[in-house]
C-alpha positions, 0 to 999 in steps of 0.5 A: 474505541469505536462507537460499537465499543470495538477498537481499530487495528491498523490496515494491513494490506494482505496482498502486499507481496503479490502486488509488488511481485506483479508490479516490479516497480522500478525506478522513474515509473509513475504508479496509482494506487488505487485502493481506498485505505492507510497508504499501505501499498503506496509505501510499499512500491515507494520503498521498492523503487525510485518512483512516484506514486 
């Protein structure tokens, strides 16, 4: 439990399929995630293509 006596859930990343629909990783592309959480994007893009992130 948190300090506030809360517990955490686990990030989800709410627009995962637009960023993908709008990035279209492919395999060789080199992609940065720019976002600041649980790497939740960084996978996605990781499983859609053969690329580095």
């Amino acid at each position: 439990m948190s300090e506030a006596g809360q517990t955490h859930s686990p990030h989800v990343p709410v627009m995962l399929a637009d960023v993908l629909d709008v990035l279209k990783p492919r395999d060789g592309g080199i992609y940065v995630d720019g976002t600041f959480g649980a790497g939740g994007y960084t996978r996605a893009i990781l499983g859609a293509a053969d690329c580095a992130v």
